[in-house]
C-alpha positions as CSV (number, residue, x, y, z in Angstrom):
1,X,-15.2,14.0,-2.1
2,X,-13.3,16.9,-2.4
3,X,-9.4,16.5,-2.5
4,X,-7.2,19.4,-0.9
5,X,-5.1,20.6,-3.7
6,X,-2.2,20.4,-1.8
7,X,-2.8,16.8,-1.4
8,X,-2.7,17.0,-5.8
9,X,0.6,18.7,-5.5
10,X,2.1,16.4,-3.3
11,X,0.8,13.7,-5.2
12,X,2.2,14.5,-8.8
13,X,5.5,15.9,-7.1
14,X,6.6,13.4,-4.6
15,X,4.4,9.9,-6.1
16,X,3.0,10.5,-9.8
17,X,6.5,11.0,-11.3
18,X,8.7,8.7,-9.0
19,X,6.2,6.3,-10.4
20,X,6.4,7.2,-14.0
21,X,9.9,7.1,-13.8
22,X,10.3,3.8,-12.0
23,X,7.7,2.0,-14.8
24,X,9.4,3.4,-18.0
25,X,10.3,0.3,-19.9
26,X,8.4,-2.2,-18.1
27,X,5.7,-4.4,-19.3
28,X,2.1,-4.6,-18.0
29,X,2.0,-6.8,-15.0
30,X,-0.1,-9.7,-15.7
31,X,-1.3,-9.3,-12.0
32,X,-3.4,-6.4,-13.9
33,X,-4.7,-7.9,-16.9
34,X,-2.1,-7.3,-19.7
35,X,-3.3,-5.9,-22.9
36,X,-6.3,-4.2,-22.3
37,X,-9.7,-4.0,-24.6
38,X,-12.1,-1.0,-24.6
39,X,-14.8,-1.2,-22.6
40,X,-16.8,2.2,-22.3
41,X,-16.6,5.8,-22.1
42,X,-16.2,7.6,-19.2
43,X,-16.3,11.7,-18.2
44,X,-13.2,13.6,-17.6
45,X,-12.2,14.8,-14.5
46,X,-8.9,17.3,-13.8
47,X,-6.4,15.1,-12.9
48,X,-7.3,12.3,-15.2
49,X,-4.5,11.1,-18.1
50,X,-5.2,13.5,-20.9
51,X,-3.7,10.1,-22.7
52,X,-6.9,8.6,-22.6
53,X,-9.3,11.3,-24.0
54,X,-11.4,10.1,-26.9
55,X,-10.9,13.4,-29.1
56,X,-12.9,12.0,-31.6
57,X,-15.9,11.9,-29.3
58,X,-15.0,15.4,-28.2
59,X,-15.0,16.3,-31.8
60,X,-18.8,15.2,-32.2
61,X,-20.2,16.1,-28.4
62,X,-17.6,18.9,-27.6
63,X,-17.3,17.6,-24.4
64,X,-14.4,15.3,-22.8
65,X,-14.6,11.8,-22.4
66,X,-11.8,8.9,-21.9
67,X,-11.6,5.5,-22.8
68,X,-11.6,2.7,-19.7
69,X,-10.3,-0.2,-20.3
70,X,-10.8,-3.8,-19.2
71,X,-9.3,-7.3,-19.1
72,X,-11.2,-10.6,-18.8
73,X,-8.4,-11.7,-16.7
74,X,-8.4,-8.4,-14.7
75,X,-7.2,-8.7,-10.9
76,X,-8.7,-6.1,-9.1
77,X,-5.8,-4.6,-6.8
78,X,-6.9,-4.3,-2.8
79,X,-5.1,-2.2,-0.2
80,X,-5.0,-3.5,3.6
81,X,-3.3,-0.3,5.2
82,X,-2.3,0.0,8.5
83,X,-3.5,3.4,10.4
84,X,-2.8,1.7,13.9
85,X,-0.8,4.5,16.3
86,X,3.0,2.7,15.9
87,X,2.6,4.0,12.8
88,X,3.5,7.2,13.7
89,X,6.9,6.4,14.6
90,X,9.7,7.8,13.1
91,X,7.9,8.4,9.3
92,X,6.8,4.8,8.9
93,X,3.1,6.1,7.9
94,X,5.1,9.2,5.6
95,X,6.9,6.2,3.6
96,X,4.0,4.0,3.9
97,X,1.5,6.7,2.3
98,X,4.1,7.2,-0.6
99,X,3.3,3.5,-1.2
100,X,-0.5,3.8,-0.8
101,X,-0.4,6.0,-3.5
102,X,2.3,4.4,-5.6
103,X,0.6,1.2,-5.7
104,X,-2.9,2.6,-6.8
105,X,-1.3,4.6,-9.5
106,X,-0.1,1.6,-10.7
107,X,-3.4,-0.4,-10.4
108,X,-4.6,2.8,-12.0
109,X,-1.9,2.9,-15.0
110,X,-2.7,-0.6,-16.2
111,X,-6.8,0.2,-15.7
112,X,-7.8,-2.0,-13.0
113,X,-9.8,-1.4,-10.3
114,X,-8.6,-0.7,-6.5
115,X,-10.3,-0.5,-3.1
116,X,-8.5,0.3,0.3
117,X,-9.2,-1.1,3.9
118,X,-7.6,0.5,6.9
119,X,-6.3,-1.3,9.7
120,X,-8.0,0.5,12.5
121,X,-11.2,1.0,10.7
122,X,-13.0,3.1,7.2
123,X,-12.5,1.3,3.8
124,X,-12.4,3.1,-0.1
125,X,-14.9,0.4,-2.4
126,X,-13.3,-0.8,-5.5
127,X,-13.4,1.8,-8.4
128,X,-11.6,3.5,-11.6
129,X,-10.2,6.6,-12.6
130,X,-7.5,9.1,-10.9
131,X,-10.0,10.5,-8.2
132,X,-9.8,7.0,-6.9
133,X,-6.0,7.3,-6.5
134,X,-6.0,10.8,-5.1
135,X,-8.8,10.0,-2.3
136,X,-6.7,6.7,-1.1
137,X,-3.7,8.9,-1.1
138,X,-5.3,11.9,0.8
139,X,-6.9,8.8,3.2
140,X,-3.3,7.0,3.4
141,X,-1.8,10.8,4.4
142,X,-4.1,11.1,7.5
143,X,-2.1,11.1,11.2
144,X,-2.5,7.4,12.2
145,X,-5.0,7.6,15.1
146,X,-6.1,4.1,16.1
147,X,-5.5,0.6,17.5
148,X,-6.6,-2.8,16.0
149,X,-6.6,-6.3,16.0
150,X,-4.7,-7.6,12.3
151,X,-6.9,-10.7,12.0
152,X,-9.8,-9.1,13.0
153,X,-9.3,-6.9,9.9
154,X,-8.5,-9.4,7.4
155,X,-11.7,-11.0,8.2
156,X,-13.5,-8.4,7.5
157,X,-12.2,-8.1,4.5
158,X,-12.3,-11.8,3.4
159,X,-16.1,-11.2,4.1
160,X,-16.1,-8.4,1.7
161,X,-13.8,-9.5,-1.3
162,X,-15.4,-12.7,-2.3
163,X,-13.3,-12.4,-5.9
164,X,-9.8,-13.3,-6.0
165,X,-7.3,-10.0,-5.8
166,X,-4.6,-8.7,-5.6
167,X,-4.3,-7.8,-1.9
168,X,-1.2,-5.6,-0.6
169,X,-0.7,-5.3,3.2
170,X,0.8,-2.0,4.3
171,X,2.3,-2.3,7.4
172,X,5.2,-2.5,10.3
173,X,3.5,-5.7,11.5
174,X,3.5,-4.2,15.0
175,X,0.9,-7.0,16.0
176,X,0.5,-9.7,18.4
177,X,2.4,-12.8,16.4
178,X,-0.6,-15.2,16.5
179,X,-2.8,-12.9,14.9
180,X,0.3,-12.1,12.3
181,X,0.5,-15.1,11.1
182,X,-3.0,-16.1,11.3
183,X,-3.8,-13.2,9.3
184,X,-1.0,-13.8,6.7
185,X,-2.2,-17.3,6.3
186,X,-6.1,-16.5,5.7
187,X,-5.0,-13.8,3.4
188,X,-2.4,-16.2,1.2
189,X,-4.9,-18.8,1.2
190,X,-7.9,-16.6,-0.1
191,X,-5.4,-14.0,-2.1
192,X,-2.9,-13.2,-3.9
193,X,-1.1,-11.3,-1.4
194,X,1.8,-8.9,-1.1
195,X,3.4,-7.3,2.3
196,X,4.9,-4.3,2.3
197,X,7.0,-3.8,6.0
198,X,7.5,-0.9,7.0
199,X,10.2,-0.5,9.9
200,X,11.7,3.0,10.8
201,X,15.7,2.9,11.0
202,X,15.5,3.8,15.1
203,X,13.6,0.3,15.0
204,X,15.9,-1.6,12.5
205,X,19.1,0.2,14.4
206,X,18.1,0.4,17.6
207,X,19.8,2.9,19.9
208,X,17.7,2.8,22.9
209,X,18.8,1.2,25.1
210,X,18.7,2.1,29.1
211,X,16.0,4.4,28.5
212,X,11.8,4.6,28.9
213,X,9.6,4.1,25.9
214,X,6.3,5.3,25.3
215,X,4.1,1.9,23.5
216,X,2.2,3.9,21.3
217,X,-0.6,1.6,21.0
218,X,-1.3,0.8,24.6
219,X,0.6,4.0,26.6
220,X,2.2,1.5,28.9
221,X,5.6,3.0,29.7
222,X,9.0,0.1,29.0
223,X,12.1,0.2,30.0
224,X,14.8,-1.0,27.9
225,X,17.8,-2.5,30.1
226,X,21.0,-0.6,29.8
227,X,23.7,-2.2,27.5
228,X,21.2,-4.5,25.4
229,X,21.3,-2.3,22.3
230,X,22.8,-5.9,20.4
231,X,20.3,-8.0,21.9
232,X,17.1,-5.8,20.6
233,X,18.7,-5.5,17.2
234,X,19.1,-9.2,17.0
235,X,15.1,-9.5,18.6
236,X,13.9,-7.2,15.6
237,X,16.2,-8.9,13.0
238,X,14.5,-12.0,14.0
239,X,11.2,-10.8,14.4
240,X,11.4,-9.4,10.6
241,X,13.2,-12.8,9.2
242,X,10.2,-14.9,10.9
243,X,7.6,-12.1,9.3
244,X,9.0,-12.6,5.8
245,X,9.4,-16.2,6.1
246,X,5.6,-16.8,6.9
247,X,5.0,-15.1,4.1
248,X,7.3,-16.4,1.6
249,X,6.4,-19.7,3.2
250,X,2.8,-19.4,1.9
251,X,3.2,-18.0,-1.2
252,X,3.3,-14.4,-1.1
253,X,5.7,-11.4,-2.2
254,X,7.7,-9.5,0.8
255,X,9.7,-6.3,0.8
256,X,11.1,-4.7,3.6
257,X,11.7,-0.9,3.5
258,X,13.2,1.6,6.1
259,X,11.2,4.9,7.3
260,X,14.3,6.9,6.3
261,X,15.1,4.8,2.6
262,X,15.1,7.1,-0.7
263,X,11.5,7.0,-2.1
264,X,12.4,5.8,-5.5
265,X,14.7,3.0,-4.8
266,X,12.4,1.5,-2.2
267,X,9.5,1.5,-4.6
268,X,11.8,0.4,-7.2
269,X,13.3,-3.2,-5.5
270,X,9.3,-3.5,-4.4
271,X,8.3,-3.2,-7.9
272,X,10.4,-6.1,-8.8
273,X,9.5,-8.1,-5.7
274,X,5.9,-7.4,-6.4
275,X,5.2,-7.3,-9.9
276,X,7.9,-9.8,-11.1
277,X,8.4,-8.9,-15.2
């Protein structure tokens, strides 16, 4: 699969170094395996980490070559993304594709293995290497375009990850709360499992009171009652509270960031949350 090079660009620019710069001076996560061993040799492809060339091989074959890496305790890292239609609200699918490919450069960095399932249908198999991270970025950057059930979803994945993971849900949640929490429990049962919630500050802050909205998922036109801007905030605060309490509840890691946040201090505080030092 061909990558757009603008999608490159905007990868090294506005995820690759944020990254880089966020991870200086932390250890390995143990999540991805710790100290790695050498496992085989693999061909170079632009965009890989010249860090990793063999230049001794290159020496003998004049050709390039890095070195991959593996753990016997390796936890391969899995992405449940969301590309249902509230995503497009307000940035929450620009913020949450910044993560996408934050979290597979990461898996990348400490050479494990990633795959990507989308909410809403189309899934990226587990593999290596930096075209892996560029191809679920340039998937994670697509216009969100679909609507689907959450535990429908994670059941399709449980049927296709039979080894234990690491699996990180990208999402605003925007589902139905039994099959939320259903979901969330299958998943922290089966998984290792990690939710990234994704809210846009309209939705956090809401303002809209006393006029029509638009539900992107179904079209069905609501009216918000005039003078109930406190009550919605206080719905949504309580929504989110009960979201990262099921999760908590069973196990799992939970950071909430805004559509609007600074990049690298909402990957930063997720870091932490998610891979604990």
């Amino acid at each position: 699969m061909r990558i757009p090079p603008e999608i490159i660009s905007e990868f090294d620019l506005r995820v690759r170094r944020v990254v880089d710069g966020v991870l200086v001076g932390r250890a390995a996560s143990s999540r991805f395996g710790g100290s790695p061993e050498f496992a085989e040799h693999v061909a170079y492809n632009p965009g890989d980490d010249v860090r990793r060339i063999d230049w001794k091989v290159y020496a003998r074959k004049k050709k390039l070559f890095l070195k991959r890496f593996f753990h016997e305790s390796e936890i391969p890292l899995v992405l449940l993304y969301d590309r249902t239609k509230s995503m497009a609200y307000q940035n929450k699918a620009a913020m949450a594709s910044l993560f996408a490919g934050a979290f597979a450069y990461i898996s990348y960095r400490m050479h494990g293995s990633t795959a990507m399932f989308q909410i809403g249908g189309g899934a990226i198999p587990f593999s290596r290497g930096f075209s892996t991270v560029l191809r679920i970025f340039y998937e994670a950057s697509r216009s969100p375009s679909s609507s689907s059930s959450f535990g429908e979803s994670v059941l399709l994945l449980l049927s296709r990850i039979r080894k234990r993971s690491l699996v990180i849900v990208i999402s605003d949640m925007a589902f139905p709360e039994e099959d939320l929490l259903t979901g969330i429990s299958l998943l922290c049962k089966k998984h290792e499992t990690a939710f990234l919630h994704v809210l846009s500050s309209g939705e956090w802050n809401f303002r809209e009171d006393g006029k029509i909205l638009i539900d992107m998922e179904t079209g069905e036109s609501v009216s918000v009652p005039p003078d109930s801007r406190s009550l919605q905030r206080d719905r949504i605060r309580a929504w989110v509270r009960a979201v990262r309490s099921a999760v908590l509840s069973r196990g799992g890691a939970y950071s909430l960031v805004l559509s609007d946040e600074e990049f690298r201090a909402a990957l930063r505080r997720t870091v932490e949350a998610f891979f604990p030092r």
